[in-house]
HTML snippet that shows the backbone in 3Dmol.js (N, CA, C, O; Angstrom):
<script src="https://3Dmol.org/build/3Dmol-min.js"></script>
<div id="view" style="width:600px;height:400px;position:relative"></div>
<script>
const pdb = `
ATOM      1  N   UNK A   1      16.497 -15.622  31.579  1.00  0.00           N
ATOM      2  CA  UNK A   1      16.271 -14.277  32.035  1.00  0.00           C
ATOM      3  C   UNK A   1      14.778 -13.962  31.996  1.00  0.00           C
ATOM      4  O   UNK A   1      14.024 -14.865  31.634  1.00  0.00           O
ATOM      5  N   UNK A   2      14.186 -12.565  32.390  1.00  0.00           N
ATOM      6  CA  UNK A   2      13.009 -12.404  32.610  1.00  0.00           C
ATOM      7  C   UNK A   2      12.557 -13.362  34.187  1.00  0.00           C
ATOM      8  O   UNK A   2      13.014 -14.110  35.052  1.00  0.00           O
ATOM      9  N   UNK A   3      11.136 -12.542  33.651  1.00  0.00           N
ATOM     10  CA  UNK A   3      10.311 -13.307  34.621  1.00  0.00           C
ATOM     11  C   UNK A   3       9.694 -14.904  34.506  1.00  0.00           C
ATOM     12  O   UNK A   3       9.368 -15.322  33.395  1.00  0.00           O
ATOM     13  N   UNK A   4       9.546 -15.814  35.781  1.00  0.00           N
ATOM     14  CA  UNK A   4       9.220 -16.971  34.982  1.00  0.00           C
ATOM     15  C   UNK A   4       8.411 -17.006  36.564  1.00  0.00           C
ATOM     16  O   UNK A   4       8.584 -16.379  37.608  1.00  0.00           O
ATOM     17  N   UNK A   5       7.593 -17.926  36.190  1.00  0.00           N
ATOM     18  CA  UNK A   5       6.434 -18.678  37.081  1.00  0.00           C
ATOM     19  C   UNK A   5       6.836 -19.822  37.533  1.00  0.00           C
ATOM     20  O   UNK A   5       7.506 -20.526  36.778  1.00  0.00           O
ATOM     21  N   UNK A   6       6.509 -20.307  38.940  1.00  0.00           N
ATOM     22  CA  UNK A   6       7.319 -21.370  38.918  1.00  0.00           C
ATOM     23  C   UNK A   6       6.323 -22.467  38.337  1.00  0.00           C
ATOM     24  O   UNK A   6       6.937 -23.524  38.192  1.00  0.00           O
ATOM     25  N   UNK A   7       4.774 -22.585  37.895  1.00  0.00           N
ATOM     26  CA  UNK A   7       4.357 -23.235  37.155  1.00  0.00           C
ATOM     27  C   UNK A   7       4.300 -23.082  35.645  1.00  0.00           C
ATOM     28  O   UNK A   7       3.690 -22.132  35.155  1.00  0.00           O
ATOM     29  N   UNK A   8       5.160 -24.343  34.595  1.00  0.00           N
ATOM     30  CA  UNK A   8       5.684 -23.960  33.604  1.00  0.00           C
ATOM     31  C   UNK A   8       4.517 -23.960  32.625  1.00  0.00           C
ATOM     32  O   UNK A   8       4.663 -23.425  31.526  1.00  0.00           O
ATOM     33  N   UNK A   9       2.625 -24.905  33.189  1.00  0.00           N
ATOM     34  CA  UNK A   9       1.797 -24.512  32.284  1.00  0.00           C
ATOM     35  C   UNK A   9       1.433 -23.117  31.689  1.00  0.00           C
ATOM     36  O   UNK A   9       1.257 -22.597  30.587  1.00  0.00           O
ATOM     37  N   UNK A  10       1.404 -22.623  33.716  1.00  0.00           N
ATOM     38  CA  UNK A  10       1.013 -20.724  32.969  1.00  0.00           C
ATOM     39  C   UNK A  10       2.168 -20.417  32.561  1.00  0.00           C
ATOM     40  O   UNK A  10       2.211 -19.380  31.898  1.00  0.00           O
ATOM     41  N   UNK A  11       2.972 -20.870  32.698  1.00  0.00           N
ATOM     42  CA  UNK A  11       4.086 -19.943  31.355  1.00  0.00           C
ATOM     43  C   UNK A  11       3.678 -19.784  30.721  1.00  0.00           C
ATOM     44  O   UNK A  11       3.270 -18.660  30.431  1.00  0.00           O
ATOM     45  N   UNK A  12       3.448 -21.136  29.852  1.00  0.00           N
ATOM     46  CA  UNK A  12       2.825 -21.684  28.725  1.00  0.00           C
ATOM     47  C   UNK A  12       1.674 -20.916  28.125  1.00  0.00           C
ATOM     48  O   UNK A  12       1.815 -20.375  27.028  1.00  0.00           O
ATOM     49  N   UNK A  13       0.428 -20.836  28.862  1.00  0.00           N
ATOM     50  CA  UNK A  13      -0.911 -20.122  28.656  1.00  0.00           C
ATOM     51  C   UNK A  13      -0.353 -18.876  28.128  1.00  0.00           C
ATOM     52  O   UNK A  13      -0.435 -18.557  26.942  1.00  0.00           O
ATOM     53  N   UNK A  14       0.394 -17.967  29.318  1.00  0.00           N
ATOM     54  CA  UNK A  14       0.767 -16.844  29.192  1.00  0.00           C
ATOM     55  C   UNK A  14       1.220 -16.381  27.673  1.00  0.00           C
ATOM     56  O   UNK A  14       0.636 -15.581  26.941  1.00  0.00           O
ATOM     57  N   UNK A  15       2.630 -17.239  27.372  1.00  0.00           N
ATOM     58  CA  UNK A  15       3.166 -17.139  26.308  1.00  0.00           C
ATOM     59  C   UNK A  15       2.073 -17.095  25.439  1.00  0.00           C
ATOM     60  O   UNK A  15       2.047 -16.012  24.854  1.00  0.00           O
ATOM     61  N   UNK A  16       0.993 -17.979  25.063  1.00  0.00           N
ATOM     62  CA  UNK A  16      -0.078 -18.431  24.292  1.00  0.00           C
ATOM     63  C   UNK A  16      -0.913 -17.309  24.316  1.00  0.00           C
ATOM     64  O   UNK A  16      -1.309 -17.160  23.160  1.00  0.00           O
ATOM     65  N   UNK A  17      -1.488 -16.252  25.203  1.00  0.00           N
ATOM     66  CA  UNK A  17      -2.538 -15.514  25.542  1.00  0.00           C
ATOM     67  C   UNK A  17      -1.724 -14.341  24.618  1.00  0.00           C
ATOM     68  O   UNK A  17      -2.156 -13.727  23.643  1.00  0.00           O
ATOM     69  N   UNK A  18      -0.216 -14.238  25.357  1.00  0.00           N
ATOM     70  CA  UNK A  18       0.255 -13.196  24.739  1.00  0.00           C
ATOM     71  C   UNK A  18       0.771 -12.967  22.843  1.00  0.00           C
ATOM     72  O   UNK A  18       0.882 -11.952  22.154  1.00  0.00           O
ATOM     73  N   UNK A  19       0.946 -14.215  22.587  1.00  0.00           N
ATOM     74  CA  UNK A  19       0.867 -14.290  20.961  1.00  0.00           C
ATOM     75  C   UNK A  19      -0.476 -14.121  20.357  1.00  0.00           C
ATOM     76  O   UNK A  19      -0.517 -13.301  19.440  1.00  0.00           O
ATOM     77  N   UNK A  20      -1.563 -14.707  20.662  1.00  0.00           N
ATOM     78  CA  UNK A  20      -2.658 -14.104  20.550  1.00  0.00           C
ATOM     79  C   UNK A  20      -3.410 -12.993  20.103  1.00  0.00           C
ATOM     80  O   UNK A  20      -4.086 -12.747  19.103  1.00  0.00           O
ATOM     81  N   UNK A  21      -3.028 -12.268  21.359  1.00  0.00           N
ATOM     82  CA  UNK A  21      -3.189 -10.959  21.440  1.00  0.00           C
ATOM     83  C   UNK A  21      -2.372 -10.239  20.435  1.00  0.00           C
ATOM     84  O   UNK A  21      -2.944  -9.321  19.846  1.00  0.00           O
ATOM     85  N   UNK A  22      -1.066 -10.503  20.113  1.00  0.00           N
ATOM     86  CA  UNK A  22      -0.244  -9.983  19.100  1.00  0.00           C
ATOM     87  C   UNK A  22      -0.607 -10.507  17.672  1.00  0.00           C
ATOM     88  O   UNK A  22      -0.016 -10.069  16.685  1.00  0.00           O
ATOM     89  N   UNK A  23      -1.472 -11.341  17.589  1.00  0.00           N
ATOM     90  CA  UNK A  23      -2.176 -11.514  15.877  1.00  0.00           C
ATOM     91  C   UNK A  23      -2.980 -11.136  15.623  1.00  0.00           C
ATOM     92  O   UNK A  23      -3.262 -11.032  14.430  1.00  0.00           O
ATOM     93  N   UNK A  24      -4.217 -10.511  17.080  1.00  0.00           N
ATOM     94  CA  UNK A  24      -5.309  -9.395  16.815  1.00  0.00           C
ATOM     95  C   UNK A  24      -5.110  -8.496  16.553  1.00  0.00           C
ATOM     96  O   UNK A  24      -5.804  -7.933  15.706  1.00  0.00           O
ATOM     97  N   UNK A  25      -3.717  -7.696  17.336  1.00  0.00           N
ATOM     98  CA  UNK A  25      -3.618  -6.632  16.734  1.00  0.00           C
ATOM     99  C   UNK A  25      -2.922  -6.714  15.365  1.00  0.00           C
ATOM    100  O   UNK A  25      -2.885  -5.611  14.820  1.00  0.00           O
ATOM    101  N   UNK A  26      -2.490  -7.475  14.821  1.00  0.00           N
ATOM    102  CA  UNK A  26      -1.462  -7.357  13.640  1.00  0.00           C
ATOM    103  C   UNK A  26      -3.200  -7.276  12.842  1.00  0.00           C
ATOM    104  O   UNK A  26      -3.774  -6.214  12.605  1.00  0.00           O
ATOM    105  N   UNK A  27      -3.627  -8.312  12.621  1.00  0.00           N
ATOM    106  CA  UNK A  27      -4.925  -8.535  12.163  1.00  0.00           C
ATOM    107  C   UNK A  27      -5.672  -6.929  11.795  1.00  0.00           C
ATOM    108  O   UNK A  27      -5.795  -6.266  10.766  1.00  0.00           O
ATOM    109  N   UNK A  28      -6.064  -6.749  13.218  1.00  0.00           N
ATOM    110  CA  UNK A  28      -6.835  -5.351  13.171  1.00  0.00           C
ATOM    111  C   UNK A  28      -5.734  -4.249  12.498  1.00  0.00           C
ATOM    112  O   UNK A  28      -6.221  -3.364  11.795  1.00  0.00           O
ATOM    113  N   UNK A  29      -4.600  -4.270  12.648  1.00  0.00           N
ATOM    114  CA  UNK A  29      -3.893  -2.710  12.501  1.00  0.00           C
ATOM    115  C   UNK A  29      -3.889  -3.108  10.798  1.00  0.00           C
ATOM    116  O   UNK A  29      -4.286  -2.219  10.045  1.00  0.00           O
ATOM    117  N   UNK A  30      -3.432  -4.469  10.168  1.00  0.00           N
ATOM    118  CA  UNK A  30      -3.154  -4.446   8.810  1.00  0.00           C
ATOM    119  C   UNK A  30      -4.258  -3.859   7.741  1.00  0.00           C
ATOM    120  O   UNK A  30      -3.592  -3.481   6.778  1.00  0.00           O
ATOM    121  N   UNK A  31      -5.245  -3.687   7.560  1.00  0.00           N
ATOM    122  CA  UNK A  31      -6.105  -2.896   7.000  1.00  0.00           C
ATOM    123  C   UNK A  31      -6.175  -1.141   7.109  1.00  0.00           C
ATOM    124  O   UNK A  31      -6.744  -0.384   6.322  1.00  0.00           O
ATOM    125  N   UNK A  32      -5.506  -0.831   8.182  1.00  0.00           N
ATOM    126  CA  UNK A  32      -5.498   0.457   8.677  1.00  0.00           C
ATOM    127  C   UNK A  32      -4.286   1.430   7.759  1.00  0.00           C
ATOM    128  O   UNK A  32      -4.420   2.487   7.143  1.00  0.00           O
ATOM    129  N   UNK A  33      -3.088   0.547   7.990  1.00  0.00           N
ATOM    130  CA  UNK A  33      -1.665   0.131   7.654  1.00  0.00           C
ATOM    131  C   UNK A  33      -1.964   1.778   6.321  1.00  0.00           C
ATOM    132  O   UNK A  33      -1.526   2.886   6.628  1.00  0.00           O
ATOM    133  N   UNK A  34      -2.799   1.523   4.869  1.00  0.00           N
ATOM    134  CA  UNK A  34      -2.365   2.703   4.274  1.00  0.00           C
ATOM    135  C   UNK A  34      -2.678   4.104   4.921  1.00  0.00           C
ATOM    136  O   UNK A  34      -2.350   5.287   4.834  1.00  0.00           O
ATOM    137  N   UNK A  35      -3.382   3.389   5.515  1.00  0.00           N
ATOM    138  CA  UNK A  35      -4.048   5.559   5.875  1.00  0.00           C
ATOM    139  C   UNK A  35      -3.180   6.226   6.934  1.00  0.00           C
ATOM    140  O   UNK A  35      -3.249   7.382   7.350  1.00  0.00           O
ATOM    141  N   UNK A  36      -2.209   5.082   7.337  1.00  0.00           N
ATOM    142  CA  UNK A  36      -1.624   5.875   8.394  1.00  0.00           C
ATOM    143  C   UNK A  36       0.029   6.584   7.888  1.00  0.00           C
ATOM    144  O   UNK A  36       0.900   5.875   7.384  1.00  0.00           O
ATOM    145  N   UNK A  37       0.183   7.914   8.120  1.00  0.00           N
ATOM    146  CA  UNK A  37       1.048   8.699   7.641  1.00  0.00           C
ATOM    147  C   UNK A  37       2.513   8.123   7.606  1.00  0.00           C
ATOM    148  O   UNK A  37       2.813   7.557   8.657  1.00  0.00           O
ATOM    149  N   UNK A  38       3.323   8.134   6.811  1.00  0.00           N
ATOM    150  CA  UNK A  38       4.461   7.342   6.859  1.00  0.00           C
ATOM    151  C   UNK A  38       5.249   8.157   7.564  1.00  0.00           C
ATOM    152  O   UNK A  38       5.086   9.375   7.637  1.00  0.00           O
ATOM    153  N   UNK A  39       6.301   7.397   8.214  1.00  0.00           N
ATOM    154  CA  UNK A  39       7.354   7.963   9.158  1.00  0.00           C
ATOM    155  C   UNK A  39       7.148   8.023  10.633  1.00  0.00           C
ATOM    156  O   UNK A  39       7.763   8.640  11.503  1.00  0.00           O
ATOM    157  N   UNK A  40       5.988   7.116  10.695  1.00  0.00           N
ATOM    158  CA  UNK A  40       6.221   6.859  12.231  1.00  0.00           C
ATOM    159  C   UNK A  40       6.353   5.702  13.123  1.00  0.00           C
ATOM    160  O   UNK A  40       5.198   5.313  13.296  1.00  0.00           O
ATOM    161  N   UNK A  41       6.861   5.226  13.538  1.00  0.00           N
ATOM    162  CA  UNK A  41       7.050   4.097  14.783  1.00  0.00           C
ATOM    163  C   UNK A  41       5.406   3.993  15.685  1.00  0.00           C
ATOM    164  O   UNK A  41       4.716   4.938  16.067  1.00  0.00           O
ATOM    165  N   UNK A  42       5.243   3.087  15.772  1.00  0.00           N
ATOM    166  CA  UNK A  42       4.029   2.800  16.353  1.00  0.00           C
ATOM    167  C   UNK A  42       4.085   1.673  17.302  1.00  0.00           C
ATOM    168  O   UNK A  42       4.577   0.549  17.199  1.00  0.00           O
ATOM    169  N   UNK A  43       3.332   2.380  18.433  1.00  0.00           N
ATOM    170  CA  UNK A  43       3.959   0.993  19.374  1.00  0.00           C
ATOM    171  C   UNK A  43       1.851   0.578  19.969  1.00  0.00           C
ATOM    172  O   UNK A  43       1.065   1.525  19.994  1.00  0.00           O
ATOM    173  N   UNK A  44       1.480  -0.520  20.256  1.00  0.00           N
ATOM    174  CA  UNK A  44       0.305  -0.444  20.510  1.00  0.00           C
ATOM    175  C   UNK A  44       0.288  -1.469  21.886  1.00  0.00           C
ATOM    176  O   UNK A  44       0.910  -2.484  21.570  1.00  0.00           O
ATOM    177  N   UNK A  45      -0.200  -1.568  23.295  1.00  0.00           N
ATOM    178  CA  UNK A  45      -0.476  -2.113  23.812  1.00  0.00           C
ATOM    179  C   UNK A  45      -1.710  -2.939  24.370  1.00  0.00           C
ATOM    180  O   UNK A  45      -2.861  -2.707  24.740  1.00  0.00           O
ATOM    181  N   UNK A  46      -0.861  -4.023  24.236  1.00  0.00           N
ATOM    182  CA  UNK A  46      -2.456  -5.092  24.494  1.00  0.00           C
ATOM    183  C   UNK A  46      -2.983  -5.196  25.583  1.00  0.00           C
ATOM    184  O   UNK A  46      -2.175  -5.616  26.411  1.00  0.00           O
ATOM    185  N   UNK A  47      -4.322  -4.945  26.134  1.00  0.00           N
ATOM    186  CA  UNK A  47      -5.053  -5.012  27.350  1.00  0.00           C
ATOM    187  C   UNK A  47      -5.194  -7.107  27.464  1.00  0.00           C
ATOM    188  O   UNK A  47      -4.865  -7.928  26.609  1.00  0.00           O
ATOM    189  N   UNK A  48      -5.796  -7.338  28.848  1.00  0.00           N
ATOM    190  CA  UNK A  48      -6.723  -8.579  28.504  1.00  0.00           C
ATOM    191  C   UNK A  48      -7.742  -8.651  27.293  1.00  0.00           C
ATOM    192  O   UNK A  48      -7.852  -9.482  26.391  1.00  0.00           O
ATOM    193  N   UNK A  49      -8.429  -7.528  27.573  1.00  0.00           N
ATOM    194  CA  UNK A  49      -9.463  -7.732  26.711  1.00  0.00           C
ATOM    195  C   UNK A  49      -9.662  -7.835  25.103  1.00  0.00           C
ATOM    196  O   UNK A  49     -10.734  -7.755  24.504  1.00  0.00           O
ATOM    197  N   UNK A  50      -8.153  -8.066  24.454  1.00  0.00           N
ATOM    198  CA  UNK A  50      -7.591  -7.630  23.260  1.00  0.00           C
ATOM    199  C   UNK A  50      -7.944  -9.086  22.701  1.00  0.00           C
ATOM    200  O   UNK A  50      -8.065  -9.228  21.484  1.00  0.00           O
ATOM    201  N   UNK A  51      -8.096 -10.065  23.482  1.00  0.00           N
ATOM    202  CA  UNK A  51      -8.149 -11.791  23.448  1.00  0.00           C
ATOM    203  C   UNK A  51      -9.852 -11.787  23.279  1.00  0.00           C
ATOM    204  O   UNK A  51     -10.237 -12.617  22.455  1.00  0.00           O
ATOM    205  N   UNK A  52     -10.571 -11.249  23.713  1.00  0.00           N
ATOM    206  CA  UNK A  52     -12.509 -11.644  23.298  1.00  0.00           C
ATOM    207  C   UNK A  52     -12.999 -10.157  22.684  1.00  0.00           C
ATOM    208  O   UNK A  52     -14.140 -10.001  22.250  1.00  0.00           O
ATOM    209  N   UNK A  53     -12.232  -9.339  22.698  1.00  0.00           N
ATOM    210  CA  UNK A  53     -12.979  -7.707  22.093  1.00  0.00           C
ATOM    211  C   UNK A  53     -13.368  -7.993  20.511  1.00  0.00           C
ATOM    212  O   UNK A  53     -12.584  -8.339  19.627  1.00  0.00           O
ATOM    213  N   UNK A  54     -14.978  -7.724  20.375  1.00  0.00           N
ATOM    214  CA  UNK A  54     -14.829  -7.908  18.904  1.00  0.00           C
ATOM    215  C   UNK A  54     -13.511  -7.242  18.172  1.00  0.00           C
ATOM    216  O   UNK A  54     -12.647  -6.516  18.663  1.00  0.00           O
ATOM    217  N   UNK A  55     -13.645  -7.700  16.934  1.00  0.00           N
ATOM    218  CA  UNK A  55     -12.504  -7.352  15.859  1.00  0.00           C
ATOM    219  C   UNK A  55     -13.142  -6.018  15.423  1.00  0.00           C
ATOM    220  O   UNK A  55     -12.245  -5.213  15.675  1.00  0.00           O
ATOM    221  N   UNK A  56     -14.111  -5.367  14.945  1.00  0.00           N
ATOM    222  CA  UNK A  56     -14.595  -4.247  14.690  1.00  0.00           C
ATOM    223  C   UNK A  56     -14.446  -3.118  16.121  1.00  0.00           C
ATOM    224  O   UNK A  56     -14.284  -1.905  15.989  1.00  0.00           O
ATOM    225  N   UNK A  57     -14.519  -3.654  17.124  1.00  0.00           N
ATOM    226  CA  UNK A  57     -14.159  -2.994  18.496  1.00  0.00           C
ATOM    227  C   UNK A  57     -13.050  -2.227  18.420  1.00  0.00           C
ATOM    228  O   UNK A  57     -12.818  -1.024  18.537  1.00  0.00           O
ATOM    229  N   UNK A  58     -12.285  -3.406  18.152  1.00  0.00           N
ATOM    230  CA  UNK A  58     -10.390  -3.059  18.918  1.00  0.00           C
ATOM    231  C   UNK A  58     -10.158  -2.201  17.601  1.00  0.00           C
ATOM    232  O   UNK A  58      -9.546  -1.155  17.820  1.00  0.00           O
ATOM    233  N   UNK A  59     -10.614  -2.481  15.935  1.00  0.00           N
ATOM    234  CA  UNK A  59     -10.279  -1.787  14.952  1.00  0.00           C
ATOM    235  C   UNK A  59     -10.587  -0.049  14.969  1.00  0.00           C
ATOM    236  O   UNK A  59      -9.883   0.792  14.410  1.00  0.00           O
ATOM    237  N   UNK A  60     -11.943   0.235  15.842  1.00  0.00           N
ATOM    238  CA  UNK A  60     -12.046   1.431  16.171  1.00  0.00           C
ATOM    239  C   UNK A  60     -11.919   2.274  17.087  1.00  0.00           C
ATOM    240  O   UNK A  60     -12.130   3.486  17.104  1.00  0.00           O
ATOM    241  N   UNK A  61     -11.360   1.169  18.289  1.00  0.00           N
ATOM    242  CA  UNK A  61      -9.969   1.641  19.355  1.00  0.00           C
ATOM    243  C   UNK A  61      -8.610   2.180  18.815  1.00  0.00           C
ATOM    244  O   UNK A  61      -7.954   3.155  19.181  1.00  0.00           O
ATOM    245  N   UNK A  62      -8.359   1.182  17.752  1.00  0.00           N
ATOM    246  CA  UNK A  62      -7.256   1.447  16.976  1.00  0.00           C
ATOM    247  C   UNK A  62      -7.077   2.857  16.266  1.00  0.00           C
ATOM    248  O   UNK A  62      -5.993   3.440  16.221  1.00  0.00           O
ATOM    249  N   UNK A  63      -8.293   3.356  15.702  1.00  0.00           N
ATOM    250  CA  UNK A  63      -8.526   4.364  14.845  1.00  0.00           C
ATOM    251  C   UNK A  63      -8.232   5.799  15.328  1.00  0.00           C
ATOM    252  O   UNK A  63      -7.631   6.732  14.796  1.00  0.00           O
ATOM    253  N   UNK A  64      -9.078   5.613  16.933  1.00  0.00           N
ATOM    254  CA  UNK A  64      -9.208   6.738  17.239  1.00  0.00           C
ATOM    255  C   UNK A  64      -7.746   6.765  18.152  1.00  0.00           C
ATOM    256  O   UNK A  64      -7.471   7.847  18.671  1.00  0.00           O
ATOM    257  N   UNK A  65      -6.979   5.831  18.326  1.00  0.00           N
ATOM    258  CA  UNK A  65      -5.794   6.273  18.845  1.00  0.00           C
ATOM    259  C   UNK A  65      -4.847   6.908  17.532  1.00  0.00           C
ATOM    260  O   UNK A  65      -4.097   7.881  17.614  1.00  0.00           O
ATOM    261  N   UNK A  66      -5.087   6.132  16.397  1.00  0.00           N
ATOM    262  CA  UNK A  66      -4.324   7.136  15.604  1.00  0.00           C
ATOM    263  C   UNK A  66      -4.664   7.966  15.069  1.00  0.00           C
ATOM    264  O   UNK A  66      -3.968   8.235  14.089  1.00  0.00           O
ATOM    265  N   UNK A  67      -5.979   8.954  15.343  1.00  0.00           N
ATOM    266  CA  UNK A  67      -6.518   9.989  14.881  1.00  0.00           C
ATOM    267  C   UNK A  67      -6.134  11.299  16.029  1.00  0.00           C
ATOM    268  O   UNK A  67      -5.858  12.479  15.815  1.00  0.00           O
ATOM    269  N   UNK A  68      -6.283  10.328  17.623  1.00  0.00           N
ATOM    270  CA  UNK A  68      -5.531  11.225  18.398  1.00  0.00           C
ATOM    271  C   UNK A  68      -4.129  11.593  18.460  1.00  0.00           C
ATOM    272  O   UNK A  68      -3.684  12.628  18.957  1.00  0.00           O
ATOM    273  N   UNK A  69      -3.479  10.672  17.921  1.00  0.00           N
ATOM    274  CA  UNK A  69      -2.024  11.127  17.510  1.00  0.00           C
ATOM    275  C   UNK A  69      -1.512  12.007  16.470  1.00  0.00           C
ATOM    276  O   UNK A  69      -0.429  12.554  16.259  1.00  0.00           O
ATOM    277  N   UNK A  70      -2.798  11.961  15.810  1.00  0.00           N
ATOM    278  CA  UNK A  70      -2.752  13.073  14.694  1.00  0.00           C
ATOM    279  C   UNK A  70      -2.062  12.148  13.145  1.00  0.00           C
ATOM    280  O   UNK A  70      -1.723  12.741  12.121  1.00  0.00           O
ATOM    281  N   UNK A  71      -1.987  10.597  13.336  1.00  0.00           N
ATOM    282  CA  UNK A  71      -0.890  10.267  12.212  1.00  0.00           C
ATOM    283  C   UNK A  71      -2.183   9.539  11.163  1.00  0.00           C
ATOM    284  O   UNK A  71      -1.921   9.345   9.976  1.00  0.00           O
ATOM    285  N   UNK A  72      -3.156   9.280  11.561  1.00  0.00           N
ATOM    286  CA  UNK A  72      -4.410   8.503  10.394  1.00  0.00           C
ATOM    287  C   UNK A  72      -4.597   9.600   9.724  1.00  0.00           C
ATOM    288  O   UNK A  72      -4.483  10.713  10.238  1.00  0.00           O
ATOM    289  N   UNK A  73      -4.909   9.393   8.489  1.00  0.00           N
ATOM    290  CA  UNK A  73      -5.589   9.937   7.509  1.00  0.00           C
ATOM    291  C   UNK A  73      -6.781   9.279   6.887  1.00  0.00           C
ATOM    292  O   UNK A  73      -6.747   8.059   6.726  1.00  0.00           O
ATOM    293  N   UNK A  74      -7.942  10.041   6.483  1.00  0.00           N
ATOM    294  CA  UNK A  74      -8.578   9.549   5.647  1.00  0.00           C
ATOM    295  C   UNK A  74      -8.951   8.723   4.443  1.00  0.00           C
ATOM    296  O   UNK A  74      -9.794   7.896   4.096  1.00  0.00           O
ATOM    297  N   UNK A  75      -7.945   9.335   4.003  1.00  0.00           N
ATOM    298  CA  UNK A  75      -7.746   9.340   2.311  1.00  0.00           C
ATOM    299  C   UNK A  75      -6.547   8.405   2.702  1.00  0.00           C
ATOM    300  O   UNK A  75      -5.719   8.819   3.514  1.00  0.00           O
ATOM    301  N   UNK A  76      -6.415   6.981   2.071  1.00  0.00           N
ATOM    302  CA  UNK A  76      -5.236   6.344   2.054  1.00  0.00           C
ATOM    303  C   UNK A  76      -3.790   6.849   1.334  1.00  0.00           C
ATOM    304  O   UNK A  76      -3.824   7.551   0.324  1.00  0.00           O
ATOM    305  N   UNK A  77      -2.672   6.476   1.876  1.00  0.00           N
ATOM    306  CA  UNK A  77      -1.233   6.883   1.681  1.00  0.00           C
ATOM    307  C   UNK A  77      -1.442   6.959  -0.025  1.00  0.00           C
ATOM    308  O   UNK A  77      -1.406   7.920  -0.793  1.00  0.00           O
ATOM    309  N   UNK A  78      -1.741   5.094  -0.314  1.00  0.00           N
ATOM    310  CA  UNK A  78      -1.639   5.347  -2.050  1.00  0.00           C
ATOM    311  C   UNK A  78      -2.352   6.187  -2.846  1.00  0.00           C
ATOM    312  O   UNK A  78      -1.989   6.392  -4.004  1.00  0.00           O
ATOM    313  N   UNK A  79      -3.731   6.921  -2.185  1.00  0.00           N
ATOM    314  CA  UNK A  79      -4.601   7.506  -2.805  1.00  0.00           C
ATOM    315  C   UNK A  79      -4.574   8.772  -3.127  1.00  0.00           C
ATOM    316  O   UNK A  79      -5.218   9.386  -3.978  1.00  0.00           O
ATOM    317  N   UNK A  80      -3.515   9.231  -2.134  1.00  0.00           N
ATOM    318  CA  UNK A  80      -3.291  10.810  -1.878  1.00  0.00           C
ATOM    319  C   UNK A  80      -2.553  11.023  -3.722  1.00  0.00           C
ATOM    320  O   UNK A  80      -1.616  10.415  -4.240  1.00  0.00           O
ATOM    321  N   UNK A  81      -3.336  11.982  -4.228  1.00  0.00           N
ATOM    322  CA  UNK A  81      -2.926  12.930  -5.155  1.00  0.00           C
ATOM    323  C   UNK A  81      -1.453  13.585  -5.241  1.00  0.00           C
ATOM    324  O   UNK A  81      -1.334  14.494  -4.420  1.00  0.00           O
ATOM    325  N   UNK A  82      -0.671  13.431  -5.772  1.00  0.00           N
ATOM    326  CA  UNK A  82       0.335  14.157  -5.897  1.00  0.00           C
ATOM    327  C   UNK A  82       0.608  15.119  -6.921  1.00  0.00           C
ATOM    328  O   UNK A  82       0.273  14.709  -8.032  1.00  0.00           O
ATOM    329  N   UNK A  83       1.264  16.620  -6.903  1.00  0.00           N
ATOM    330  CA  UNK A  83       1.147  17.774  -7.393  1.00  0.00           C
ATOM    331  C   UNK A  83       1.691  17.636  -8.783  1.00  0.00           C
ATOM    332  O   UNK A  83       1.718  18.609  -9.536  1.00  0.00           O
TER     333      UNK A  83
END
`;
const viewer = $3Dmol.createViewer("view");
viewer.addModel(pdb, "pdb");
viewer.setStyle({}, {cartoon: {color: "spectrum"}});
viewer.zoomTo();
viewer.render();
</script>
């Protein structure tokens, strides 16, 4: 099922480009991971450029998408003070 190419290298690449891209972002988002507010689903999509973008780049792409969502915090999850 899905889509397939009828050349099975770029499958191949493809598959390869696209795991890739899914360990930069795991990479970049895992440091982020406490500050962001618990209880939400997060979905992030990978451009091309997710494969050569520095790592400090995509980390403050990352930031400001979850600052525009309103779910980052400053102050990390474990750090927050409780009453």
């Amino acid at each position: 099922e899905g889509r397939q190419l009828l050349d099975g290298g770029r499958i191949a690449d493809r598959v390869d480009a696209c795991n890739r891209a899914k360990r930069r972002l795991k990479a970049c988002f895992s440091p982020l991971l406490p500050r962001v507010k618990p209880g939400y689903n997060l979905i992030f999509i990978a451009r091309s450029t997710a494969l050569t973008a520095p790592f400090l780049s995509m980390q403050r792409s990352m930031i400001g998408a979850l600052q525009r969502a309103g779910v980052y915090q400053e102050t990390a999850t474990s750090e927050v003070q409780q009453p």
